[in-house]
C-alpha positions in Angstrom: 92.1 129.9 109.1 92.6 127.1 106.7 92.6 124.6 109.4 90.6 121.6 106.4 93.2 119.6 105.3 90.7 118.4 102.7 89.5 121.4 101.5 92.8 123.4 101.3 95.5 121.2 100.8 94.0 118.3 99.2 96.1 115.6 101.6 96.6 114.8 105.3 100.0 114.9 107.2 100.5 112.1 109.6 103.6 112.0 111.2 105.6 108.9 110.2 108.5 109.1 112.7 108.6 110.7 115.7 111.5 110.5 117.1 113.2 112.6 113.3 109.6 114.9 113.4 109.5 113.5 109.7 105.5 113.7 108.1 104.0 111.6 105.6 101.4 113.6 103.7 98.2 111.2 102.9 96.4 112.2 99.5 92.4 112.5 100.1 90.1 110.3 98.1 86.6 112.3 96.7 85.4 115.9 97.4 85.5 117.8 100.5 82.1 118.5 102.2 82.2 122.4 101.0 81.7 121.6 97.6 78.1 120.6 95.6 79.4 118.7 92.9 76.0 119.2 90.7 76.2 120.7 86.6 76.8 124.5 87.7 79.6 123.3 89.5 81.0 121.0 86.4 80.5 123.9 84.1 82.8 126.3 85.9 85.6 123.5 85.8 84.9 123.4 82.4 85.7 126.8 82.3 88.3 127.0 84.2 90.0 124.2 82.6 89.4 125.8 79.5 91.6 128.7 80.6 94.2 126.9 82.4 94.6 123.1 81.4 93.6 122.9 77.5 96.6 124.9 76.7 98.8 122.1 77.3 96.1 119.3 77.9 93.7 120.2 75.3 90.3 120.7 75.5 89.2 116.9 75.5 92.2 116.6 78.0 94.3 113.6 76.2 97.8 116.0 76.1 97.5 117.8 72.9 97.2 121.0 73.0 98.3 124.3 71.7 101.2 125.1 73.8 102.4 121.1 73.1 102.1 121.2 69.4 104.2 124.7 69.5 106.7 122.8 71.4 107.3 120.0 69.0 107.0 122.1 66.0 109.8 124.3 67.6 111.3 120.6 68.2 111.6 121.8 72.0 114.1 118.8 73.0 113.5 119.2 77.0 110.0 119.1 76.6 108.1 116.9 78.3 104.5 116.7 77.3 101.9 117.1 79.4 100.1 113.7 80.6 96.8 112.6 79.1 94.2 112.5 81.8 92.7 109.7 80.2 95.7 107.8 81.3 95.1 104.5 83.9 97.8 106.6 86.3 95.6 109.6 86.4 92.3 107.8 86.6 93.5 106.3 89.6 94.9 109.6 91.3 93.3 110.7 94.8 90.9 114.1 93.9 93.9 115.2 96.5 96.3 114.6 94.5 95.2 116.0 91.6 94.0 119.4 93.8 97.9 119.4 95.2 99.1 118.9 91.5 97.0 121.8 90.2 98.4 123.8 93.2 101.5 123.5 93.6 102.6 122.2 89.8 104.9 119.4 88.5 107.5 118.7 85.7 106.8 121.5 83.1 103.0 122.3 84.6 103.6 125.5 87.2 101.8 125.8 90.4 98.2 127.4 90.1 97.6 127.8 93.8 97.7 131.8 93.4 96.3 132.1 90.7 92.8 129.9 90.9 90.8 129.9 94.1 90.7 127.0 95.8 86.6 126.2 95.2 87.9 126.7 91.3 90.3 123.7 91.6 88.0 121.6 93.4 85.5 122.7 90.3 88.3 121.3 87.8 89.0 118.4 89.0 84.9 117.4 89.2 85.1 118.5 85.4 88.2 116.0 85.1 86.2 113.4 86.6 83.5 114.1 84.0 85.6 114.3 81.6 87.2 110.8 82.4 83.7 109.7 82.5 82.5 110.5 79.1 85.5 108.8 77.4 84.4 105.7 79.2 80.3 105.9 78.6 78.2 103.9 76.0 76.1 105.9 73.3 73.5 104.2 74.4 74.2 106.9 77.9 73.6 109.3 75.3 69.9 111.0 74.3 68.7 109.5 71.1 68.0 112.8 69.7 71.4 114.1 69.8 73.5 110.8 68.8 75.7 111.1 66.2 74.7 109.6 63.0 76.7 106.0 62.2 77.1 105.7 58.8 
């Protein structure tokens, strides 16, 4: 039934050796065809992010939030913090990668893949992406009526 490597798994297998039966999984760049990436679609990433990522990412995504700072105020010494997804490393990640990292977990984050349909992760990582985006855009991308005022 979930026969879309794309869609469900967020990666390809090809097999790399077949003589050992030994696979090579092959992350998937942009969104898989079931998904409309348009602003309903951003705002329930947002939401779901908002429920599952800021606790540790924070709500503008850069690794500080409240679960972190409860860590290193408890001076947790095998903490590691949560990566910044402003980060170069991150930026660059495959959408697959990212949808296999939301599912299945890594370091300290814990796998999500029961817990958040998969249309929901697909939705968080296009809210990522805008997120990424905004950190990167001009003011002058932003409406003059809503601009903050420079002083």
């Amino acid at each position: 039934m979930q026969e879309d490597d794309h869609y469900f798994r967020g990666y390809k297998l090809k097999e790399s050796d077949q003589q050992q039966g030994k696979f090579e999984a092959s992350y998937i760049k942009g969104m898989p065809k079931q998904v409309t990436v348009d602003e309903n679609f951003i705002r329930r990433g947002r939401e779901r992010f908002d429920i599952y990522c800021a606790p540790c990412h924070g709500a503008d995504g850069y690794g500080q939030g409240t679960i972190h700072l409860r860590a290193l105020e408890l001076q947790q010494s095998a903490w590691v913090p949560p990566t910044s997804m402003h980060v170069e490393l991150v930026q660059n990640r495959e959408d697959g990668h990212l949808f296999n990292t939301i599912t299945n977990g890594i370091r300290n984050m814990p796998a999500y893949g029961k817990q958040i349909p998969v249309k929901d992760r697909w939705a968080i990582i296009a809210y990522i992406r805008a997120l990424q985006l905004s950190q990167k855009s001009p003011v002058t991308n932003v409406p003059v009526d809503v601009r903050p005022t420079l002083r």
